[in-house]
PyMOL Python script that loads the backbone (N, CA, C, O; Angstrom):
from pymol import cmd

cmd.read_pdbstr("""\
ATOM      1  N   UNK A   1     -36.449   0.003  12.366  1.00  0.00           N
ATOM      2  CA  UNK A   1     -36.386  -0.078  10.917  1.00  0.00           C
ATOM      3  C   UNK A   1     -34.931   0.131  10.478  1.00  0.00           C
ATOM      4  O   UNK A   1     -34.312   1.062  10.994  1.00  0.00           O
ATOM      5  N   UNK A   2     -34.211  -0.809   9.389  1.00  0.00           N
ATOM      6  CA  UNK A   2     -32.866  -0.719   9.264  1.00  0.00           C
ATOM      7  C   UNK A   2     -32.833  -0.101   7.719  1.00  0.00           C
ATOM      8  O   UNK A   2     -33.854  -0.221   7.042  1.00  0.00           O
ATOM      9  N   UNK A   3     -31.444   0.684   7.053  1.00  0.00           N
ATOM     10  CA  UNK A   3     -32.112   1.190   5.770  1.00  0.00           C
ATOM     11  C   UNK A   3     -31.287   0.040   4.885  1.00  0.00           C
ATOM     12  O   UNK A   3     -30.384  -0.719   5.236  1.00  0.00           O
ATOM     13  N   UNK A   4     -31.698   0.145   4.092  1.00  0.00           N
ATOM     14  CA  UNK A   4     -30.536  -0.650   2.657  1.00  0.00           C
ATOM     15  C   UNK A   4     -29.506  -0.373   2.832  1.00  0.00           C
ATOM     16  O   UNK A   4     -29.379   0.765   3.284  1.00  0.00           O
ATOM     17  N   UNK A   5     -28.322  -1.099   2.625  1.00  0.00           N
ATOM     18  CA  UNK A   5     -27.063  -0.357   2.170  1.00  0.00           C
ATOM     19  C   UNK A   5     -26.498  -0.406   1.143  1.00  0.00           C
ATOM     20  O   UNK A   5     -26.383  -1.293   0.297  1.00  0.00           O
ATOM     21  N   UNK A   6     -25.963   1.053   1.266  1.00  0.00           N
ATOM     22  CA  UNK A   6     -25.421   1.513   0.119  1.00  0.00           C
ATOM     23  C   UNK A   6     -24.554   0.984  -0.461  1.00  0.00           C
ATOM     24  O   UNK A   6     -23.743   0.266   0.124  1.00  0.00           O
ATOM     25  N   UNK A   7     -24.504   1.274  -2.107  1.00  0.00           N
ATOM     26  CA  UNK A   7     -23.171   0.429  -3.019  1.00  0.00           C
ATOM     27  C   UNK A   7     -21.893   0.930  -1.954  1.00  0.00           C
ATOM     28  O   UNK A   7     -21.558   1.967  -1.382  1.00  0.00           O
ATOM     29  N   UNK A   8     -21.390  -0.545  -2.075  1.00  0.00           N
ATOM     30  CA  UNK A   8     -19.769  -0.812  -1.468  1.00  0.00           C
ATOM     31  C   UNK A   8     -19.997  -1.085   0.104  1.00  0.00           C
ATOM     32  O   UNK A   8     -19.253  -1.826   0.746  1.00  0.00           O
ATOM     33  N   UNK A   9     -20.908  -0.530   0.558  1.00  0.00           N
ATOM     34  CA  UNK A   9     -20.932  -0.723   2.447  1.00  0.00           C
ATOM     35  C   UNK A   9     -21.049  -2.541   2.556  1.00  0.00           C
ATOM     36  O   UNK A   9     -20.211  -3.055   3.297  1.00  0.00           O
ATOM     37  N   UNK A  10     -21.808  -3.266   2.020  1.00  0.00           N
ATOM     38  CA  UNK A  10     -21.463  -4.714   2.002  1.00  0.00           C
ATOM     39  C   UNK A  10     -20.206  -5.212   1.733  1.00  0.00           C
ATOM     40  O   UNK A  10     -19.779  -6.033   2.546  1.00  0.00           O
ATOM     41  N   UNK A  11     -19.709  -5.006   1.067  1.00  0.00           N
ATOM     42  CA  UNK A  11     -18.510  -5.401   0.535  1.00  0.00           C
ATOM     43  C   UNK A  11     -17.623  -4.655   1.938  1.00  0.00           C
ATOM     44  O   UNK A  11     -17.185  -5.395   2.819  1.00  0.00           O
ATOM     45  N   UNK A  12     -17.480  -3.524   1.992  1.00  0.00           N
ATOM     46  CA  UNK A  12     -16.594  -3.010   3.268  1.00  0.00           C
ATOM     47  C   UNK A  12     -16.854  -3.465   4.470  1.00  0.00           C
ATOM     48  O   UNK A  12     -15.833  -3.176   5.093  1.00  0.00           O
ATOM     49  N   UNK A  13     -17.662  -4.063   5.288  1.00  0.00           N
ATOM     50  CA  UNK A  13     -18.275  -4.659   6.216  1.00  0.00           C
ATOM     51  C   UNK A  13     -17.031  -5.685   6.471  1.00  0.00           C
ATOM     52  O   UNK A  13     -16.061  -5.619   7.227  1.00  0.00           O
ATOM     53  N   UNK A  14     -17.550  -6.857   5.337  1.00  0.00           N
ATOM     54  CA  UNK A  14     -16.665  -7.800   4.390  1.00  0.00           C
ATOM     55  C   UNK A  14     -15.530  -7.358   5.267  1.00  0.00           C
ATOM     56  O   UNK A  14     -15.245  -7.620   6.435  1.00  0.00           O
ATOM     57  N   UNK A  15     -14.986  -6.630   4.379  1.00  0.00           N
ATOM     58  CA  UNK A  15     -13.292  -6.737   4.175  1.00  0.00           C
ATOM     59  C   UNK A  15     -13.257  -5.925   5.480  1.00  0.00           C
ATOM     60  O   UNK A  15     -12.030  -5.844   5.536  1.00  0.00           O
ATOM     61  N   UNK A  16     -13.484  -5.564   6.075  1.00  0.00           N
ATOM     62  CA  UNK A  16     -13.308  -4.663   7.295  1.00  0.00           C
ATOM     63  C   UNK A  16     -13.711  -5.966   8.670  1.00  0.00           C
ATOM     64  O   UNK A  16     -13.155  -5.960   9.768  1.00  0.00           O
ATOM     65  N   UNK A  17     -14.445  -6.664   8.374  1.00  0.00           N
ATOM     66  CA  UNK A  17     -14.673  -7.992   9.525  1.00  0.00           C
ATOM     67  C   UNK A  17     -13.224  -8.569   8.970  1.00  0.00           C
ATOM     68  O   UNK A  17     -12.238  -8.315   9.662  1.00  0.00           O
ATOM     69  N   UNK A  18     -13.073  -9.228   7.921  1.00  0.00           N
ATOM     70  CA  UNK A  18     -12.010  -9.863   7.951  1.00  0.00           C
ATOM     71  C   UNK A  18     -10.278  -9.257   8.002  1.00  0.00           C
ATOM     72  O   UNK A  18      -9.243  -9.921   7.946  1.00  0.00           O
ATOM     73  N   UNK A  19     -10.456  -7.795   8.124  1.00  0.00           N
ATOM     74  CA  UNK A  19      -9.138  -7.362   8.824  1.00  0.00           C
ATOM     75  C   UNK A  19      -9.213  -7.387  10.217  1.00  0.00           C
ATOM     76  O   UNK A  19      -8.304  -7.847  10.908  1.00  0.00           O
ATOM     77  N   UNK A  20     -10.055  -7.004  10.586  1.00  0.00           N
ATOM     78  CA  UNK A  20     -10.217  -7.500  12.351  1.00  0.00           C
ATOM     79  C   UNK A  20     -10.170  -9.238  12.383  1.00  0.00           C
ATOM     80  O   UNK A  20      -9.004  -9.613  12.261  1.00  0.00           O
ATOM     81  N   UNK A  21     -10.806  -9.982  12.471  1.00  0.00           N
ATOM     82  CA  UNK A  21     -10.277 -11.114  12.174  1.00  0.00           C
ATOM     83  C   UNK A  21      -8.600 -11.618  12.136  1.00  0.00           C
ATOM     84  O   UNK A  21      -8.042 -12.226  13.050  1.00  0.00           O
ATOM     85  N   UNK A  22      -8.139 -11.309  11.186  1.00  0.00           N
ATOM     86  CA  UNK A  22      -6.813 -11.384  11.524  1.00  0.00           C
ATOM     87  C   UNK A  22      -5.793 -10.609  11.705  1.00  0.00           C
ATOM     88  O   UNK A  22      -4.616 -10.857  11.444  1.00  0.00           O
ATOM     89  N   UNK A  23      -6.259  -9.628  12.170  1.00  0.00           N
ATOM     90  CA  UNK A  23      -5.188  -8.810  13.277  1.00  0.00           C
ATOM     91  C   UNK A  23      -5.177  -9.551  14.892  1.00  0.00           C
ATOM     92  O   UNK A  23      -4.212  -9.668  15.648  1.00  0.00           O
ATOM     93  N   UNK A  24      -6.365  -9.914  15.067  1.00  0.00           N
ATOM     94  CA  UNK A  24      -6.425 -10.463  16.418  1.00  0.00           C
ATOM     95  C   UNK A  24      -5.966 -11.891  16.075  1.00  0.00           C
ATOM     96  O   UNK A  24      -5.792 -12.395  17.184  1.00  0.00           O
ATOM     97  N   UNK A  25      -5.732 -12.639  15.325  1.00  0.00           N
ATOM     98  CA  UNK A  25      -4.622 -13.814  15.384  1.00  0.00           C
ATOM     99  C   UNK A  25      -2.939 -14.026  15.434  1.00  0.00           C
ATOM    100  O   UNK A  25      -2.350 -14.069  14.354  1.00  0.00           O
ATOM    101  N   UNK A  26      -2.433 -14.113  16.266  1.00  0.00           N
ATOM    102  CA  UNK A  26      -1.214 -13.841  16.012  1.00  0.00           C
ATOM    103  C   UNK A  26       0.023 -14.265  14.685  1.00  0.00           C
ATOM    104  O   UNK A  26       1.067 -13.739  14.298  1.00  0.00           O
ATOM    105  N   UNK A  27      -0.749 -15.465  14.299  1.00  0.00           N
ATOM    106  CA  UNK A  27      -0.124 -15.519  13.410  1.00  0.00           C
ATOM    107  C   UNK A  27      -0.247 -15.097  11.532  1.00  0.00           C
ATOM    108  O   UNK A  27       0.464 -15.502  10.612  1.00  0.00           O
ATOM    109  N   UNK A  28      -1.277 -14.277  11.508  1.00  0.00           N
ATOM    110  CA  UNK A  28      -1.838 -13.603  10.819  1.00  0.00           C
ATOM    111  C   UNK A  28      -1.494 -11.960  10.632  1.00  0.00           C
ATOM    112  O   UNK A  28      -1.387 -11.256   9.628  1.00  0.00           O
ATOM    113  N   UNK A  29      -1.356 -11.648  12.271  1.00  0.00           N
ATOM    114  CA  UNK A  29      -1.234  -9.701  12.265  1.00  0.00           C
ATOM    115  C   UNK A  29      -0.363  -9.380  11.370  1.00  0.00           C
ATOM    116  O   UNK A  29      -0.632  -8.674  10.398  1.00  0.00           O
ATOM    117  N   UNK A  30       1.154 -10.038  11.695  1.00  0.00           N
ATOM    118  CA  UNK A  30       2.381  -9.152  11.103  1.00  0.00           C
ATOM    119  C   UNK A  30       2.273  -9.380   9.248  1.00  0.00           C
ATOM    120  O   UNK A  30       2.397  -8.439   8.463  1.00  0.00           O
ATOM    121  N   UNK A  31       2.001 -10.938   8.797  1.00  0.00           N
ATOM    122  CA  UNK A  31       1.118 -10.436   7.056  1.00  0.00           C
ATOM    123  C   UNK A  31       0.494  -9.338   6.974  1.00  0.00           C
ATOM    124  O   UNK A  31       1.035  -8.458   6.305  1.00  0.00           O
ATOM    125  N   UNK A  32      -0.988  -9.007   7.699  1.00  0.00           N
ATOM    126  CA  UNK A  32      -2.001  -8.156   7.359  1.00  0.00           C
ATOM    127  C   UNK A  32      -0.893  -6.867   7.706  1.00  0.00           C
ATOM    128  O   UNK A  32      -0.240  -6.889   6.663  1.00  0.00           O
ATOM    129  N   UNK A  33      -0.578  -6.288   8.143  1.00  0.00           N
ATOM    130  CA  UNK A  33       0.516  -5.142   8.752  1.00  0.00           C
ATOM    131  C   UNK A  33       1.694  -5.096   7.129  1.00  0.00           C
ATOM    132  O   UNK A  33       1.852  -4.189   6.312  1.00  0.00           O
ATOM    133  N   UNK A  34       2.200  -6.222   7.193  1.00  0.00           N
ATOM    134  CA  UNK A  34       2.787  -6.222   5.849  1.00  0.00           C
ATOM    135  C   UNK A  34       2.394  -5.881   4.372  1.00  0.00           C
ATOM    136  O   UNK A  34       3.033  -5.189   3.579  1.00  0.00           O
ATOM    137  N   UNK A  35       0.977  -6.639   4.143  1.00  0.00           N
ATOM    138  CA  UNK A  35       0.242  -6.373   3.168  1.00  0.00           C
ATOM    139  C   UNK A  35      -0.313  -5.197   3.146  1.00  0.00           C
ATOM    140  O   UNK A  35      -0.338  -4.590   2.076  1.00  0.00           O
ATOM    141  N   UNK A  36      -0.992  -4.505   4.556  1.00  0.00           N
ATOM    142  CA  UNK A  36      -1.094  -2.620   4.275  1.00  0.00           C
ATOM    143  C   UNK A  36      -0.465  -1.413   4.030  1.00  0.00           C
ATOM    144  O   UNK A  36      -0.875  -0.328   3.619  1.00  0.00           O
ATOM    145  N   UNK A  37       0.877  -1.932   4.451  1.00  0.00           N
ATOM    146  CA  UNK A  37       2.044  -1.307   3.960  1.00  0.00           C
ATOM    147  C   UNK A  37       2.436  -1.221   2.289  1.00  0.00           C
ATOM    148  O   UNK A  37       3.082  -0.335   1.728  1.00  0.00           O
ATOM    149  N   UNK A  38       1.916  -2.257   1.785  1.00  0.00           N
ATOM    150  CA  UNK A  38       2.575  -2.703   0.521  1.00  0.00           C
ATOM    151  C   UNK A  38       1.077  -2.081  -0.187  1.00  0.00           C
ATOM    152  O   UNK A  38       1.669  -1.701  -1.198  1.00  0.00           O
ATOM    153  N   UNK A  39       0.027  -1.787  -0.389  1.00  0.00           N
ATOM    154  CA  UNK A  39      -1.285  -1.391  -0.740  1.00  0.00           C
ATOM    155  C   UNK A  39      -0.906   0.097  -1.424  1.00  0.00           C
ATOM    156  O   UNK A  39      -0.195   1.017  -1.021  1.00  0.00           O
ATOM    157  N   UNK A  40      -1.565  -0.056  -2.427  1.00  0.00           N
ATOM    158  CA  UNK A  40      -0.567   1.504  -3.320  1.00  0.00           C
ATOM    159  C   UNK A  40      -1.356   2.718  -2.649  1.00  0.00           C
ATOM    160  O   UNK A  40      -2.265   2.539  -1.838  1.00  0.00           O
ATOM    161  N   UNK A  41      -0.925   3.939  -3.062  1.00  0.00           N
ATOM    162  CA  UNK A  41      -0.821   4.855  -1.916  1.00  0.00           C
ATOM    163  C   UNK A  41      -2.918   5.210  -1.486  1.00  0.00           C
ATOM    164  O   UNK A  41      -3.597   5.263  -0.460  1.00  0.00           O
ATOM    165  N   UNK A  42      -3.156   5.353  -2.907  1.00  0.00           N
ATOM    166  CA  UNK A  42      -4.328   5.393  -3.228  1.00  0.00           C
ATOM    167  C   UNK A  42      -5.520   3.945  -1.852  1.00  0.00           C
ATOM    168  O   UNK A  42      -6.405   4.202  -1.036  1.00  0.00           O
ATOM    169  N   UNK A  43      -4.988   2.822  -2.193  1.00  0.00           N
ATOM    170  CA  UNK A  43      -5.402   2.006  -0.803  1.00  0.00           C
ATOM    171  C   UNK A  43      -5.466   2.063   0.039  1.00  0.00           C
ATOM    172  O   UNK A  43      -6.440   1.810   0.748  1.00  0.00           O
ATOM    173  N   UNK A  44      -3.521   2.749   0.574  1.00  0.00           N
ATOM    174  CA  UNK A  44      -3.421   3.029   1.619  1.00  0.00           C
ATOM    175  C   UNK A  44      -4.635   4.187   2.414  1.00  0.00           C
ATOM    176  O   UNK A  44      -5.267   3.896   3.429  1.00  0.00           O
ATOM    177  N   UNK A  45      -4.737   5.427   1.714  1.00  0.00           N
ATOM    178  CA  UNK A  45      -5.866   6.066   2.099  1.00  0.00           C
ATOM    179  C   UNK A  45      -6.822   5.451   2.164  1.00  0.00           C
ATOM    180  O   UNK A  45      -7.285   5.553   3.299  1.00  0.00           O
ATOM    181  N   UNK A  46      -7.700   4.525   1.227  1.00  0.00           N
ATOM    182  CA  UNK A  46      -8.575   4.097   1.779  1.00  0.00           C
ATOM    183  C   UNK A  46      -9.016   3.628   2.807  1.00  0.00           C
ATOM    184  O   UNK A  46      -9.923   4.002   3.550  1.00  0.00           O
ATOM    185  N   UNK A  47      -8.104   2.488   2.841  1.00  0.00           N
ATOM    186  CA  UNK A  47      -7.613   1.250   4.235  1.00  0.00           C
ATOM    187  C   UNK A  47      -7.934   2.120   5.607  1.00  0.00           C
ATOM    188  O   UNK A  47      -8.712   1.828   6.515  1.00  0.00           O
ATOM    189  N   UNK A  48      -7.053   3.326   5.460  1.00  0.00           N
ATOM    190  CA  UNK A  48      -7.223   3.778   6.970  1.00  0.00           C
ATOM    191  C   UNK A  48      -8.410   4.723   7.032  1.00  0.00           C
ATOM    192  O   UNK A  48      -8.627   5.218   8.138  1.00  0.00           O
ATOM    193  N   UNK A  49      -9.367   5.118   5.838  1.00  0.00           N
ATOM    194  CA  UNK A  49     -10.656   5.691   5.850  1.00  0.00           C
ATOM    195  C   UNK A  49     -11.328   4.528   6.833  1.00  0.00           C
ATOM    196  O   UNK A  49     -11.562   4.585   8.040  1.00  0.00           O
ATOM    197  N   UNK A  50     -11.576   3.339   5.781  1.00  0.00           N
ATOM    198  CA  UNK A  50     -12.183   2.451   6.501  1.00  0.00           C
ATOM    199  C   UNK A  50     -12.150   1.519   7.968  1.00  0.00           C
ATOM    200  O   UNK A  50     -12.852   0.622   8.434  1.00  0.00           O
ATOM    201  N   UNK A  51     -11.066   2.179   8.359  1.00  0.00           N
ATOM    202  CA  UNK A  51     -10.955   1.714   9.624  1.00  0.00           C
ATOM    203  C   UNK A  51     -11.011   2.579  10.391  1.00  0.00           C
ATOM    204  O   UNK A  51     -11.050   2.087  11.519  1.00  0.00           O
ATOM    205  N   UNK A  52     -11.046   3.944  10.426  1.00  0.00           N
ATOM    206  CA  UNK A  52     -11.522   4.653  11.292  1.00  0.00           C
ATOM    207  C   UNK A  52     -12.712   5.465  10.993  1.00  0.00           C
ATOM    208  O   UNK A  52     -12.911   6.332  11.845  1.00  0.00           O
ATOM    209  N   UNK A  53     -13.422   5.438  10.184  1.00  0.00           N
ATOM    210  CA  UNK A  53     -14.954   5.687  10.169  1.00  0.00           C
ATOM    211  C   UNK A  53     -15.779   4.642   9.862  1.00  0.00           C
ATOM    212  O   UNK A  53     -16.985   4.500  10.059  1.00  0.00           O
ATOM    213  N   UNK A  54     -15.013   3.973   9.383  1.00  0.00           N
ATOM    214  CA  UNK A  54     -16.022   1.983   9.214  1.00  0.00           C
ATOM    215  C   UNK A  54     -16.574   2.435   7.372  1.00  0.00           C
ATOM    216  O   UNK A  54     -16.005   3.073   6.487  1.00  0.00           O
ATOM    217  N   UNK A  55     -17.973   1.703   7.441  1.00  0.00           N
ATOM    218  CA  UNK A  55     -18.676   1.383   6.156  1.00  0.00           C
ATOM    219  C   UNK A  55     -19.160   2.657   5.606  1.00  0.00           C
ATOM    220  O   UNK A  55     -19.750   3.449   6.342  1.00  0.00           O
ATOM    221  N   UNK A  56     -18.895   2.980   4.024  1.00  0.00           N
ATOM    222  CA  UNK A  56     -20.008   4.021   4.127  1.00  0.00           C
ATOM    223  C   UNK A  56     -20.404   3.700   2.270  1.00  0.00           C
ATOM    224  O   UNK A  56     -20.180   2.682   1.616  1.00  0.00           O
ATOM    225  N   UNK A  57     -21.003   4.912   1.868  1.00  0.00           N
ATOM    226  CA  UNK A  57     -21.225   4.405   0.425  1.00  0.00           C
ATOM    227  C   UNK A  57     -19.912   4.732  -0.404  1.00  0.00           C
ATOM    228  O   UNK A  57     -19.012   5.464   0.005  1.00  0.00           O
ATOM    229  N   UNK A  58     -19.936   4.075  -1.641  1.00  0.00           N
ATOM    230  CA  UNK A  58     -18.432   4.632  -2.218  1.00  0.00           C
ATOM    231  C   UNK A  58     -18.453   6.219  -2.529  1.00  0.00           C
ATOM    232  O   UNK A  58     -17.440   6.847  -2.219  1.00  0.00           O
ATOM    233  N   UNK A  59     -19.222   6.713  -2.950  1.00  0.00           N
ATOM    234  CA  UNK A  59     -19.408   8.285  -2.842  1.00  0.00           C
ATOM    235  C   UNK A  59     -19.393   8.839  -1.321  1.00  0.00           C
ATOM    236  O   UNK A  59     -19.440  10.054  -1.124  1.00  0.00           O
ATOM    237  N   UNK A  60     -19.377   8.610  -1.055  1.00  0.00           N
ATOM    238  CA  UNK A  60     -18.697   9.060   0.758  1.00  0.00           C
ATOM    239  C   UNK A  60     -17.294   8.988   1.437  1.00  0.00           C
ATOM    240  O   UNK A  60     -16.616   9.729   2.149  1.00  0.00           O
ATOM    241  N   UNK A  61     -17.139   7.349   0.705  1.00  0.00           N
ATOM    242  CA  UNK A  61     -15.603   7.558   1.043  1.00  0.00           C
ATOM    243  C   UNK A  61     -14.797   8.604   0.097  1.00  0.00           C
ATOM    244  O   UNK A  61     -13.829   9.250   0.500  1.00  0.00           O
ATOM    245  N   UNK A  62     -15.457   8.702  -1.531  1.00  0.00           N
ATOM    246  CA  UNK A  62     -14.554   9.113  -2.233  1.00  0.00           C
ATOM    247  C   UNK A  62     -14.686  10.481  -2.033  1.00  0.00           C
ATOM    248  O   UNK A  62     -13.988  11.237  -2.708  1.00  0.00           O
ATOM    249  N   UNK A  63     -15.588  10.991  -1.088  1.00  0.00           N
ATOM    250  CA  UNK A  63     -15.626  12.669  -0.484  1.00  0.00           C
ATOM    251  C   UNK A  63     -14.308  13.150   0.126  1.00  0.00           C
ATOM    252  O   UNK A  63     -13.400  13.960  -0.060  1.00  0.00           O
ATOM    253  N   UNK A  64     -14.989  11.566   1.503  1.00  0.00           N
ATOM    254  CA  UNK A  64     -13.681  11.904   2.670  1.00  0.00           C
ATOM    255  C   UNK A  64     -12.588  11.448   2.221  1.00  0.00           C
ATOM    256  O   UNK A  64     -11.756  11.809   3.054  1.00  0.00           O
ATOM    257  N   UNK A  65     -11.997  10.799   1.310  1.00  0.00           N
ATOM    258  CA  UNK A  65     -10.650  10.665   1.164  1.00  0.00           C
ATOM    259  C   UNK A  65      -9.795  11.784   0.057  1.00  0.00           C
ATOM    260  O   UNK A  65      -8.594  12.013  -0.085  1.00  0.00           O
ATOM    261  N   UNK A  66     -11.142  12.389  -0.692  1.00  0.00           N
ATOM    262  CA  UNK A  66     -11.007  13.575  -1.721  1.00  0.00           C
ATOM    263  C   UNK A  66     -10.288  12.782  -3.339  1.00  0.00           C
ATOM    264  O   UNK A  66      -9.477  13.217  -4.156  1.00  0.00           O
ATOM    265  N   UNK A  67     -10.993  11.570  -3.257  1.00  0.00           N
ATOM    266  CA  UNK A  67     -10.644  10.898  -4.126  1.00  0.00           C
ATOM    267  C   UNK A  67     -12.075  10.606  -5.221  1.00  0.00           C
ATOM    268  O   UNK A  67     -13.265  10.889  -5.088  1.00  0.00           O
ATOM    269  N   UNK A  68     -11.405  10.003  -6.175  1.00  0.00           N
ATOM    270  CA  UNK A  68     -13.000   9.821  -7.468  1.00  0.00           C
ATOM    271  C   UNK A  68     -13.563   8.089  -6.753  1.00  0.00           C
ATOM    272  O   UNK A  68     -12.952   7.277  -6.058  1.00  0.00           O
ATOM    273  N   UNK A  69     -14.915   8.080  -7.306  1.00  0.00           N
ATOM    274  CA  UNK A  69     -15.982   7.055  -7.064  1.00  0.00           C
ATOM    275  C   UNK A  69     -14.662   5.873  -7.506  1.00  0.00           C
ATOM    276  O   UNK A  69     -14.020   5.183  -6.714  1.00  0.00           O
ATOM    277  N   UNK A  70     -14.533   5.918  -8.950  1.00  0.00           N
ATOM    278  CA  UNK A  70     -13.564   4.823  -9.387  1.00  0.00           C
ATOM    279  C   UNK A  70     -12.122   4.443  -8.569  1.00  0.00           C
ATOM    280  O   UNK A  70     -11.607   3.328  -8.660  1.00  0.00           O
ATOM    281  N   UNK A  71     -11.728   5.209  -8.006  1.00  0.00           N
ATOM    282  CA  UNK A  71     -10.348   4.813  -7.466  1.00  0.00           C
ATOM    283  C   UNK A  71     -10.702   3.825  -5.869  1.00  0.00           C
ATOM    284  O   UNK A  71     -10.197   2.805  -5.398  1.00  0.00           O
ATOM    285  N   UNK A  72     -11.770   4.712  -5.431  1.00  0.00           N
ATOM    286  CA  UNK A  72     -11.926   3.717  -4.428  1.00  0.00           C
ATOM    287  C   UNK A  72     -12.732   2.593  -4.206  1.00  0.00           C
ATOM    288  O   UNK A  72     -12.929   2.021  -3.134  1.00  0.00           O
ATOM    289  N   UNK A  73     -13.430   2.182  -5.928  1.00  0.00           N
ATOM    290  CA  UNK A  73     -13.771   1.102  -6.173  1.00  0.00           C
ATOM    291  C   UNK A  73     -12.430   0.139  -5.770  1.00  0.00           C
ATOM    292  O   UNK A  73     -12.257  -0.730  -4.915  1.00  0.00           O
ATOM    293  N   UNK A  74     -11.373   0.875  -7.064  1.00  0.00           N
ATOM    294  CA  UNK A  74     -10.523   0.205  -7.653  1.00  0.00           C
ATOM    295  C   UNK A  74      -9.524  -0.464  -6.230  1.00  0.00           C
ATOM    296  O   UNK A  74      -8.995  -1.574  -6.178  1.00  0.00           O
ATOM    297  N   UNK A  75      -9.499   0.996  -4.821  1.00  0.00           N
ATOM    298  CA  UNK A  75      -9.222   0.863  -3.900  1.00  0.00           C
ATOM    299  C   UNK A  75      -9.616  -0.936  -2.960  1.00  0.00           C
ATOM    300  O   UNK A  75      -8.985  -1.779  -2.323  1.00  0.00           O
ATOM    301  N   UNK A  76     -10.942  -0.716  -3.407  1.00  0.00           N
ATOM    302  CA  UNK A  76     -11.790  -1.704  -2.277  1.00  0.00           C
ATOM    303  C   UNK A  76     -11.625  -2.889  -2.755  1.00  0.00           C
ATOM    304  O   UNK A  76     -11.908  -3.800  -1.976  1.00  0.00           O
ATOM    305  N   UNK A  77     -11.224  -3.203  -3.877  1.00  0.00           N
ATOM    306  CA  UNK A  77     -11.001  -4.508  -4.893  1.00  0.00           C
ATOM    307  C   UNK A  77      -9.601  -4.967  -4.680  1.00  0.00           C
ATOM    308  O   UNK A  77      -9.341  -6.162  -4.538  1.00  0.00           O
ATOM    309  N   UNK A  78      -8.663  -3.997  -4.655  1.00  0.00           N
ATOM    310  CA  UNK A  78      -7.030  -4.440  -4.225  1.00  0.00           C
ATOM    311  C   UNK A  78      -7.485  -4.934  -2.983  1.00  0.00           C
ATOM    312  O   UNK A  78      -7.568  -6.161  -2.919  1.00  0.00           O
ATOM    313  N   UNK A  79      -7.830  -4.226  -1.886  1.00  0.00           N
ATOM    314  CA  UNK A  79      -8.286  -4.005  -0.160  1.00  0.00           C
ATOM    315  C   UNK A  79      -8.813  -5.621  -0.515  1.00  0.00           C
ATOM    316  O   UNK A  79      -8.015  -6.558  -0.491  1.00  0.00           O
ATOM    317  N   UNK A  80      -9.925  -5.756  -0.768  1.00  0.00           N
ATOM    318  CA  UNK A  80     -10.656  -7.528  -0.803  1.00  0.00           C
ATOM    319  C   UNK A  80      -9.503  -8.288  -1.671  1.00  0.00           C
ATOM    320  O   UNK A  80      -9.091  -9.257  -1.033  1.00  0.00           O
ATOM    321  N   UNK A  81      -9.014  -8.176  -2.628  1.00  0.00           N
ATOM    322  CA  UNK A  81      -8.449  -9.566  -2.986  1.00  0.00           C
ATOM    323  C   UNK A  81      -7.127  -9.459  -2.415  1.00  0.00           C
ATOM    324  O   UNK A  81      -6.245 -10.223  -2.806  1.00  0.00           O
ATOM    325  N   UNK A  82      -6.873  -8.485  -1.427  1.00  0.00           N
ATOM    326  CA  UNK A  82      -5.468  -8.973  -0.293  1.00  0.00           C
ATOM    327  C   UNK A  82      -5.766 -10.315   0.642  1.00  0.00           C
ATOM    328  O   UNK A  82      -5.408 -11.480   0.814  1.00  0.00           O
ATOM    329  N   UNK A  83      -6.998  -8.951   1.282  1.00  0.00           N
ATOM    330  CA  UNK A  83      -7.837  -9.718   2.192  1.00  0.00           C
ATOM    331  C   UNK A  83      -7.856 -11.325   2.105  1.00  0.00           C
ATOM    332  O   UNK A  83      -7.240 -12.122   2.813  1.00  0.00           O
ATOM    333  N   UNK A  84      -8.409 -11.484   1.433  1.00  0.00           N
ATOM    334  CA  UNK A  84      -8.780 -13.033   0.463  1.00  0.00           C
ATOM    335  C   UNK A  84      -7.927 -13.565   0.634  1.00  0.00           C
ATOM    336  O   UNK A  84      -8.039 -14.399   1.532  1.00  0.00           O
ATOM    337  N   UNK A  85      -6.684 -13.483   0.011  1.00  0.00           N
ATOM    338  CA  UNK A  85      -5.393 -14.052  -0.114  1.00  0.00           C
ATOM    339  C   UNK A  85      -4.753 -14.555   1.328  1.00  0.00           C
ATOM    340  O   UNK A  85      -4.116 -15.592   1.512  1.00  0.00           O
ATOM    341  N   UNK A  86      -5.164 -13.322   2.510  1.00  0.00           N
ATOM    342  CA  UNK A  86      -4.145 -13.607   3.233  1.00  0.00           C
ATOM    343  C   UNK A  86      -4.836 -14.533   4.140  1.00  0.00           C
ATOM    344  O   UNK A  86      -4.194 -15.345   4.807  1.00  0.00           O
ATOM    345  N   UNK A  87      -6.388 -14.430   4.206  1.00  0.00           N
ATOM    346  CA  UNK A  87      -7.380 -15.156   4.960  1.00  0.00           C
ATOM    347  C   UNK A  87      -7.164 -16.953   4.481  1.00  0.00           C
ATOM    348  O   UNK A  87      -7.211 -17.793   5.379  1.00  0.00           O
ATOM    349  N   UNK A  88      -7.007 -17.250   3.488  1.00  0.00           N
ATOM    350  CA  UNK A  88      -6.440 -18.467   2.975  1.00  0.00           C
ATOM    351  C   UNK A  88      -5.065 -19.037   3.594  1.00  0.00           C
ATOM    352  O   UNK A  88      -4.710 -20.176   3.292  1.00  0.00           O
ATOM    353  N   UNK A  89      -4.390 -18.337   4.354  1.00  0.00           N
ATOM    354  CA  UNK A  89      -3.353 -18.829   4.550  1.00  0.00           C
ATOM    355  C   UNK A  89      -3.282 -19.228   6.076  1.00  0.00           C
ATOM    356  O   UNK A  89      -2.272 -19.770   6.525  1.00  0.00           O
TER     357      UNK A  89
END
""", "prot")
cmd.dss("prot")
cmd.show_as("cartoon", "prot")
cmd.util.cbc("prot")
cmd.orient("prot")
């Protein structure tokens, strides 16, 4: 039996497949590396929440990062429309 997931874990899945995705292309890594660097500081925490504990609900991340529900909305929305951008190219 699998459970629902929680608000934001779809969406992080998302954007968390498509940073793997192009890190493992070479001509893709050094953008994505560029673009996480450049992610305001608030992202930056996120970014590396989500890559080393993976998906969770947005009230979970905004525990573990000691941040509010809204910022790491606001977080996951910069995080996807990088994503987006750089996956187009």
């Amino acid at each position: 039996m699998t459970r629902e997931a929680k608000p934001g874990e779809l969406r992080e899945i998302r954007v968390l497949e498509l940073m793997e995705k192009l890190s493992k292309r070479p001509e893709t890594r050094m953008d994505l590396q560029r673009f996480l660097e450049k992610l305001s500081p608030v992202g930056q925490t996120y970014a590396r929440h989500l890559v080393t504990s993976g998906p969770s609900s947005i009230k979970a991340a905004a525990k573990a990062c000691e941040l509010k529900a809204e910022q790491i909305e606001a977080a996951l929305t910069e995080l996807e429309a990088g994503i987006t951008k750089l996956r187009a190219i």
